[in-house]
TORROZA-316022 format. One record per residue (C-alpha): x, y, z. Coordinates in pm, whole numbers. Layout:
% TORROZA-316022
c1 c2 c3
X Y Z
...
% end
This chain:
% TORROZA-316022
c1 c2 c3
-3624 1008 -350
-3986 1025 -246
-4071 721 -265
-3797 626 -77
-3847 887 190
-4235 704 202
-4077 373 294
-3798 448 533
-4020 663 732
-4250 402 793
-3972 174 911
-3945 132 1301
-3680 295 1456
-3405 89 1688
-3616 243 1984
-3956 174 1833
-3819 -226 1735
-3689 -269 2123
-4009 -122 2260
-4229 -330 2060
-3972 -662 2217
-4085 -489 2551
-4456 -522 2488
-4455 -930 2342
-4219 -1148 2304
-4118 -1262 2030
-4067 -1656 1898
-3846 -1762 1633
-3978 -1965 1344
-3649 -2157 1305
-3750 -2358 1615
-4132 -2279 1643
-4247 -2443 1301
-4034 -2762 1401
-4224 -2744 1771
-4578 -2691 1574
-4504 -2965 1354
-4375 -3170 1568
-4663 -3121 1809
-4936 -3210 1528
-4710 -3516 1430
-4733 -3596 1827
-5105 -3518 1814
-5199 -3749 1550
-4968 -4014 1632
-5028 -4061 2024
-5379 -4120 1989
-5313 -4418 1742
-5029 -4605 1959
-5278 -4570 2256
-5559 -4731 2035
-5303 -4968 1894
-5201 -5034 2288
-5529 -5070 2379
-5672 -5335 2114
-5322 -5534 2163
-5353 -5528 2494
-5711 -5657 2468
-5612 -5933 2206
-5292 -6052 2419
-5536 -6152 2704
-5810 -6272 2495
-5521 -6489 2396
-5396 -6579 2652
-5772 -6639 2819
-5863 -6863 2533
-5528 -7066 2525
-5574 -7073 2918
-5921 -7214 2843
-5823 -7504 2609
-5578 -7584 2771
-5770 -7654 3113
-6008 -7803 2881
-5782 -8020 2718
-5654 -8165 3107
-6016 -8228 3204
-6149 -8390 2930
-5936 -8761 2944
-6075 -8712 3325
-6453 -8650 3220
-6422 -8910 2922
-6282 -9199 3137
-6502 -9134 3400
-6816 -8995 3293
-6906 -9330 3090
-6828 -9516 3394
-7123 -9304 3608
-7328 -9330 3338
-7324 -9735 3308
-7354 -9795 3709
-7620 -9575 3744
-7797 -9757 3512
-7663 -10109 3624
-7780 -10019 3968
-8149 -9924 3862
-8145 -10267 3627
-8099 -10472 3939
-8302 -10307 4156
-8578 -10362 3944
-8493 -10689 3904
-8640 -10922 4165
-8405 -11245 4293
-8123 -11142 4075
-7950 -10991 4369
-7986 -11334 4555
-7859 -11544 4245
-7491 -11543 4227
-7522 -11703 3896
-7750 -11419 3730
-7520 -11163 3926
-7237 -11305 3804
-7344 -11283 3423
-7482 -10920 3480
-7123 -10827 3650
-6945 -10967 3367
-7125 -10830 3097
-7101 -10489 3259
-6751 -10536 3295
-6744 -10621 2913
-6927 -10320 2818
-6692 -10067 3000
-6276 -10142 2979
-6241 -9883 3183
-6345 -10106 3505
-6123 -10287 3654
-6375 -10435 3910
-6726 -10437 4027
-6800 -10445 4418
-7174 -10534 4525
-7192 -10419 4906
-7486 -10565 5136
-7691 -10369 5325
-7515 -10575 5594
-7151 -10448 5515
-7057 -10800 5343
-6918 -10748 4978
-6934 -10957 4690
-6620 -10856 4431
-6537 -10865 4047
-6197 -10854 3923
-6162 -10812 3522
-5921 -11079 3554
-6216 -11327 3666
-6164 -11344 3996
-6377 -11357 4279
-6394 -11299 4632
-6693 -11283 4957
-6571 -11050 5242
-6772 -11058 5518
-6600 -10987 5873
-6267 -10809 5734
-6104 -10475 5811
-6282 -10293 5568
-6662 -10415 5724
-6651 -10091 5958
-6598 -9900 5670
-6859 -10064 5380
-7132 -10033 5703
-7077 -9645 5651
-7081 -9632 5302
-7401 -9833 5341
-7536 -9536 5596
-7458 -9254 5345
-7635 -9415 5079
-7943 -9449 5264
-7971 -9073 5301
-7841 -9006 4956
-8014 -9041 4612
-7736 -9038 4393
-7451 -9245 4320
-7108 -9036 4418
-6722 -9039 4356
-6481 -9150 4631
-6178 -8959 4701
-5874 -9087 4483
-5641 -9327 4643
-5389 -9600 4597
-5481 -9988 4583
-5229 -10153 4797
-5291 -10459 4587
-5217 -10294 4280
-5013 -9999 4395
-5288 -9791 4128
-5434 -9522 4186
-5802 -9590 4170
-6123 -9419 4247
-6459 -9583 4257
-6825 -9521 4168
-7071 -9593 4436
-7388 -9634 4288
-7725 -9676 4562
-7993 -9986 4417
-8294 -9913 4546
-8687 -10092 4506
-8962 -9905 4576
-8757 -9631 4768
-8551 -9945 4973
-8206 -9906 4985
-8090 -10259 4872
-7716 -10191 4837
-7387 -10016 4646
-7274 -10128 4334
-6958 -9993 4331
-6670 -9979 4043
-6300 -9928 4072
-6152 -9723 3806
-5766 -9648 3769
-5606 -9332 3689
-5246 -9422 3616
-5326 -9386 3240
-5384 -9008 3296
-5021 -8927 3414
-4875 -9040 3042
-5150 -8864 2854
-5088 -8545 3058
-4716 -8597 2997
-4734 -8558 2595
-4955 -8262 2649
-4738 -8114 2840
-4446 -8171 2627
-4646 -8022 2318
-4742 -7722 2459
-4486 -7649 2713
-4687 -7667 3024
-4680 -7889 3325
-5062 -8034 3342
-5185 -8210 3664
-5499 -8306 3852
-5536 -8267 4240
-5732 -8422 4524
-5866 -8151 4799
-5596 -7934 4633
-5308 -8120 4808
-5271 -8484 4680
-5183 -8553 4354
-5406 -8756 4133
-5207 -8728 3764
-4845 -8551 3699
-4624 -8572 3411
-4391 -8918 3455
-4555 -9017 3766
-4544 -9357 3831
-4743 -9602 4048
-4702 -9702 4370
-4525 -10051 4433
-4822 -10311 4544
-4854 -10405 4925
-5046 -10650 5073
-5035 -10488 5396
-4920 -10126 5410
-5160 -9859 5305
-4986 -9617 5055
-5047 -9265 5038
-5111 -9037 4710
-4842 -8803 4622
-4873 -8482 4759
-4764 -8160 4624
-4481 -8116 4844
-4376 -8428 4817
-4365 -8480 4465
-4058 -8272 4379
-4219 -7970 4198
-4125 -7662 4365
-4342 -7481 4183
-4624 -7714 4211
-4581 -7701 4546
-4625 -7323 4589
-4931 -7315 4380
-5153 -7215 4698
-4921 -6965 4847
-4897 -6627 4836
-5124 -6658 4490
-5174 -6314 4296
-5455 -6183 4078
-5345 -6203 3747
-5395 -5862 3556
-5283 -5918 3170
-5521 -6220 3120
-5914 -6139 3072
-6092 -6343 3325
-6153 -6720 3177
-6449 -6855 3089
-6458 -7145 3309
-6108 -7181 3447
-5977 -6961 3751
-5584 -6809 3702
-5370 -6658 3933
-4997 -6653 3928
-4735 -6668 4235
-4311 -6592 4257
-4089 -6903 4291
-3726 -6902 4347
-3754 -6528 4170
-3933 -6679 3888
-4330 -6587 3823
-4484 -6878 3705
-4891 -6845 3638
-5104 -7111 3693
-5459 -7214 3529
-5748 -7443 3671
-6045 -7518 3726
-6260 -7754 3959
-6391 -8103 3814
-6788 -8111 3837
-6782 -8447 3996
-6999 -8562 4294
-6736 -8665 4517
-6617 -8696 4862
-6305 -8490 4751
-6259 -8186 4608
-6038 -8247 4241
-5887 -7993 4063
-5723 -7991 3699
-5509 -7769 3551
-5182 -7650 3447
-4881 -7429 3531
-4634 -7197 3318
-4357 -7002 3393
-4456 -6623 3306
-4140 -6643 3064
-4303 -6874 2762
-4611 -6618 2807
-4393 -6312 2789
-4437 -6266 2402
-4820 -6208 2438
-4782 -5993 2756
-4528 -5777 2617
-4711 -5755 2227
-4914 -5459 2400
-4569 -5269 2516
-4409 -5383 2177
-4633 -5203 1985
-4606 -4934 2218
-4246 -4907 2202
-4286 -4902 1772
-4515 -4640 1775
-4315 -4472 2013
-4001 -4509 1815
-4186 -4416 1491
-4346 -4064 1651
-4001 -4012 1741
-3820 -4092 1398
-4171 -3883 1274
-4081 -3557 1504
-3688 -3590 1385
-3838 -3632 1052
-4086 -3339 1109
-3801 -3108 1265
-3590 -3147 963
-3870 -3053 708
-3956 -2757 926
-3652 -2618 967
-3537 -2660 564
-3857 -2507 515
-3805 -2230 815
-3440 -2178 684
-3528 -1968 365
-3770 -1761 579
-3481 -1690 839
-3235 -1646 546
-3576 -1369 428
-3557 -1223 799
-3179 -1192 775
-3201 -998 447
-3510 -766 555
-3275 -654 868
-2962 -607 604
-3209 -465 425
-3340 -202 759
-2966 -144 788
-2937 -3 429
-2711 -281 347
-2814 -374 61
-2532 -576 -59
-2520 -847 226
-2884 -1007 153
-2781 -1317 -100
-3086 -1559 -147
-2954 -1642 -485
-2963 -2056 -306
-3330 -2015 -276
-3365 -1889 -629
-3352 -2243 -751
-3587 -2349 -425
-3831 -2649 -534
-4108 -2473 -329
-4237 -2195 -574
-4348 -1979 -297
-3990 -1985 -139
-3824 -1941 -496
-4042 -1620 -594
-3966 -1405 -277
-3598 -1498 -312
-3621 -1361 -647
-3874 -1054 -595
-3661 -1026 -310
-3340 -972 -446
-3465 -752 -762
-3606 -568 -455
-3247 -513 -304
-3078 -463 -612
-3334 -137 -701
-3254 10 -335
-2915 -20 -396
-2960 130 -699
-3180 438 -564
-2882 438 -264
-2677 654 -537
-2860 944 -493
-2941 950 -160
-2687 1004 92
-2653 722 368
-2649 921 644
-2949 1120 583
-3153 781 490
-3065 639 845
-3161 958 1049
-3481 973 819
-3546 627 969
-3448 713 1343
-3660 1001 1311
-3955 838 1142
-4271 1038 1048
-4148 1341 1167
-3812 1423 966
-4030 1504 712
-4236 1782 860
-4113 2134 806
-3969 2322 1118
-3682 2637 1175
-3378 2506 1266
-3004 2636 1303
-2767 2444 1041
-2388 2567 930
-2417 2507 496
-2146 2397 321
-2088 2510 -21
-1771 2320 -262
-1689 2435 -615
-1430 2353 -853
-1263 2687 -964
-1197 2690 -1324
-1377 2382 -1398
-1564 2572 -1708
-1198 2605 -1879
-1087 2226 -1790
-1358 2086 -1906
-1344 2253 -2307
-1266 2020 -2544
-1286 1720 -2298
-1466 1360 -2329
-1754 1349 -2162
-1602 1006 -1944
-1273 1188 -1857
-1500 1499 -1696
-1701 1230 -1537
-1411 1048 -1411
-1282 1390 -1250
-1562 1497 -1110
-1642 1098 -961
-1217 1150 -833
-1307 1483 -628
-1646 1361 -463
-1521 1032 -370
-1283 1156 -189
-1531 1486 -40
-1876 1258 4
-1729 1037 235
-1563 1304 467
-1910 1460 507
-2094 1151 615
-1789 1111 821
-1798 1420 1020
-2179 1374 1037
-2326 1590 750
-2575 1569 510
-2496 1638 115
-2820 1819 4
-2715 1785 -379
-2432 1789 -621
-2403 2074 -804
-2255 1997 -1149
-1874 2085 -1026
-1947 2140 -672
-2184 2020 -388
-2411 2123 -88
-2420 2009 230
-2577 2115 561
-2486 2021 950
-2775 2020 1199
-3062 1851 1028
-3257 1605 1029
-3097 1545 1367
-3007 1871 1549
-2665 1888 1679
-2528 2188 1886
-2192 2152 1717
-2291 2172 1377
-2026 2481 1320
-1780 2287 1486
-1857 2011 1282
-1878 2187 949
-1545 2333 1005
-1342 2053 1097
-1507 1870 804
-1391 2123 551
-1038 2140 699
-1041 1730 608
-1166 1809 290
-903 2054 203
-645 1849 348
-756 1566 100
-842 1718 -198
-489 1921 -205
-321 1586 -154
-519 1452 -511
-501 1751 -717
-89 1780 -612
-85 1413 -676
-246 1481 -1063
31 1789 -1117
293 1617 -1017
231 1340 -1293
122 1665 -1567
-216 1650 -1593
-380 1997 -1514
-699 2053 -1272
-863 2281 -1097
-873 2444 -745
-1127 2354 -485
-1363 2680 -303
-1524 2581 21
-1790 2818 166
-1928 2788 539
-2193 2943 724
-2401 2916 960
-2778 3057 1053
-3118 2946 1014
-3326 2777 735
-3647 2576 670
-3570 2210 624
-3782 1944 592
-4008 1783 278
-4068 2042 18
-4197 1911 -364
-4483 1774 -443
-4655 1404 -386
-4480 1200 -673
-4158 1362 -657
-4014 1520 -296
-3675 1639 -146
-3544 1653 192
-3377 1975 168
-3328 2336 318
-3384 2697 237
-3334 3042 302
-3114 3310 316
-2850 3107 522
-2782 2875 229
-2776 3189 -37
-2493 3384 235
-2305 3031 225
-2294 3010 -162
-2179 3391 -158
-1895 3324 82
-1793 3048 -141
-1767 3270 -415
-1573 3558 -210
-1293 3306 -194
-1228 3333 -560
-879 3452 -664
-782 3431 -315
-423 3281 -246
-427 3136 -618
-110 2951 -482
-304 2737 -263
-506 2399 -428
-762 2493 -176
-913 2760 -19
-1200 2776 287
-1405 3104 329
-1574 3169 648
-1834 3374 776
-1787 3547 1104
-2096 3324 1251
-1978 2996 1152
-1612 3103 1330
-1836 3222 1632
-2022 2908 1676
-1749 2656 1623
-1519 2821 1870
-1248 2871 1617
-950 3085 1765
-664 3270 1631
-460 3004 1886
-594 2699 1665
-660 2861 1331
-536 3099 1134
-806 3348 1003
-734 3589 715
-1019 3847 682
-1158 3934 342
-1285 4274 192
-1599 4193 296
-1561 4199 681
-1822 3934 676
-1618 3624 626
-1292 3529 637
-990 3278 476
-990 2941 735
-639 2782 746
-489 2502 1007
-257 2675 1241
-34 2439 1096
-15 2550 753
65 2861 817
% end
């Protein structure tokens, strides 16, 4: 019982427990692993989807940059390779003949020079030589010839003349459309000069229908509508455009991008946005626009011509066929998103199966505070994977099952006012008790010649029955006395109506016992007659033995005049299957009156025979 007393009087109290609530709160592991867990899973996870948002991000618009690039690239070079060659050859042609003295004058060694120039590059379609007077000699690939001197165009040839006498390179004219031909045609105007003279333009015509088919097939293998602008309005190539019908009269117009058909080519210079998911390109500019509530992005870049216009190529897209790189950054995103949350669901379920047993441990230890000692079952986490888990179950329960064994001999009620007491039940202090004394009269003569099981079974029969009412009616049973038992009112927890107490107590216990030892006659089996002794006065209680072996008990004369008046009831009313004796101190402090008892005094004057009123 020492060892016991050790433990529960270290154990907070109900009072101590809620205090301690007071101070800090408290958190529960059965959600608070799960949030720890879940916030390292969170932790380690978040920083990865932002990296892996990041770097897709950054590779979606390095794609998109690059396939922006080659694609510009892959308009502008038929443009640069058909005309490039062409520059090259007149600039050349045009220093050949101005070095060449007479040859300008000799329409029979111009004519071989034109035609073998014409020869050399297919991409020609004829060779002008303009006068410094405005007069123009012309060569058509198909042979022909022609002299125009006064004509409409004069005016115009005498400026062209002008420019190039302030300019010393040859230079691009703006697109337009023969109205011979109905082409569209642009032409190389290249200056001969000798010895820093201007001598005249040797121009050549070069068509650009073939562009409009070759942009066509690129378009239609890479889903993109490709085109090539003049001063950013007219339209110099476009999928399926066709030429213009020939005229001998009527100047025709380029195509312009409003007139073409192309909503969305036609919008390509309003309202135009920054694009944000697409790395600036390395030689193309981007920007992207909303038509008919469709984004489409468009990609371009300016042609490094020497020209009187300004041409652009490029291409447009609608936003939709770029959607899958654009959205590869949220994609991944939206994974890793889903993943930390199938992680934390993951997580939460591993914490709480591995915060269940310790709840299930937290359940027990209050069963366990409660002197229950039955209700804590971990035998599930006996067989526990988790060695840790599976030990405490196990020390656990061994733990429980030696309490419950030690709960035997120590009465209930005194181990739970031991605990609400704490460490100072144990200390030794005066206080005023009412002892209770119960012996079995004649017990020595029933139990001759019995088996040692049949006198245990007796005795277990009587204190069932007694033990109970005692805890009942608030007492504490000090010990059991062979055939009888002591108990005390008053202590550990003082209690102004311990008499009272005592007395009604030993009433029930009379009432009961009579019942059981009437029942046993009437069925012929012989027993013996219960003694009850009560009084009341004071004692020592507290601790008293020594450090490996210690009792809660009392002592003093009190408990000596209780056993005495116990004994004084011997022979008295034999008729009766039990008796109560009385002292004059216990009757005093429980307020017992003739009106609701019926006192018989003994020889002693001290004490007296306690009946119900009832029984009388």
């Amino acid at each position: 019982m020492a060892r016991v007393r050790t433990t529960v009087s270290r154990l907070e109290t109900p009072a101590q427990a809620s205090a301690s609530d007071s101070e800090r709160r408290r958190w529960s592991i059965a959600w608070l692993l799960p949030l720890i867990l879940g916030a390292l899973v969170a932790g380690a996870t978040l920083p990865v989807v932002l990296v892996g948002y990041m770097g897709t991000q950054d590779v979606a618009s390095r794609l998109l940059r690059d396939r922006g690039d080659l694609l510009v690239e892959a308009v502008v070079t038929p443009i640069e390779g058909l005309l490039t060659p062409v520059s090259e050859a007149m600039d050349g042609a045009s220093e050949a003949l101005g070095a060449r003295r007479g040859t300008t004058g000799d329409p029979l060694q111009l004519g071989s020079f034109v035609e073998s120039l014409l020869a050399a590059n297919r991409h020609i379609s004829g060779i002008a030589l303009v006068s410094l007077d405005g007069s123009m000699r012309r060569w058509s690939r198909d042979g022909e010839r022609q002299l125009l001197v006064d004509d409409d165009g004069l005016q115009f040839r005498q400026e062209l003349i002008t420019k190039a006498a302030g300019g010393r390179s040859g230079t691009w004219s703006s697109p337009f459309v023969s109205y011979a031909s109905g082409e569209i045609v642009i032409t190389y105007r290249a200056p001969m000069r000798r010895d820093g003279s201007l001598l005249g333009l040797l121009t050549a015509s070069v068509p650009l229908n073939g562009l409009s088919p070759r942009l066509s097939g690129l378009g239609s293998e890479f889903g993109v509508v490709p085109f090539v602008l003049s001063n950013r309005l007219d339209i110099v190539a476009y999928p399926n455009m066709n030429a213009a019908p020939a005229s001998d009269d009527t100047p025709v117009e380029l195509p312009t991008i409003h007139s073409i058909g192309d909503d969305v080519l036609a919008a390509i210079w309003s309202a135009p946005r920054p694009t944000t998911t697409v790395k600036a390109l390395h030689q193309a500019q981007t920007h992207w626009t909303r038509v008919n509530e469709r984004s489409y992005t468009y990609f371009y870049r300016e042609l490094p011509l020497a020209s009187d216009a300004k041409m652009v190529a490029g291409f447009y897209v609608s936003s939709s066929t770029t959607e899958r790189e654009r959205w590869m950054a949220s994609i991944v995103v939206m994974i890793g998103l889903a993943l930390l949350v199938v992680s934390i669901l993951v997580s939460r379920l591993v914490a709480r199966s591995l915060a269940r047993p310790i709840v299930s441990f937290g359940d027990a230890s209050r069963a366990v505070g409660e002197l229950n000692f039955t209700a804590p079952d971990l035998s599930r986490w006996n067989a526990s994977r988790i060695s840790e888990i599976a030990s405490t179950a196990r020390a656990f329960s061994r733990m429980a099952a030696a309490l419950a064994s030690i709960r035997r001999y120590i009465p209930n009620s005194l181990m739970r006012r031991l605990i609400d007491l704490g460490d100072q039940s144990g200390r030794s202090q005066v206080r005023e008790v009412t002892v209770l004394f119960l012996d079995l009269e004649g017990f020595t003569e029933f139990s001759r010649n019995r088996r040692a099981t049949e006198i245990s079974s007796y005795l277990n029969g009587i204190f069932s029955q007694a033990g109970p009412l005692v805890e009942q009616y608030g007492g504490t049973i000090d010990k059991y006395l062979g055939d009888g038992l002591m108990a005390f009112w008053g202590a550990p927890i003082e209690d102004e109506k311990h008499a009272l107490r005592a007395v009604e107590c030993a009433l029930a216990i009379a009432d009961t016992l009579s019942i059981h030892l009437r029942a046993r006659k009437d069925v012929g089996s012989d027993g013996c007659r219960v003694r009850i002794g009560l009084h009341s006065g004071d004692v020592v209680v507290g601790d008293l033995g020594y450090e490996g072996r210690t009792d809660y008990t009392i002592v003093g004369d009190t408990v000596n005049q209780a056993k005495r008046t116990e004994e004084s009831a011997r022979g008295i009313l034999p008729e009766r299957l039990a008796v109560i004796a009385v002292t004059s101190r216990t009757v005093s402090l429980a307020g017992v009156t003739k009106e609701s008892h019926f006192l018989r005094e003994l020889s002693s004057k001290q004490s007296c025979i306690l009946e119900r009123a009832a029984s009388r």
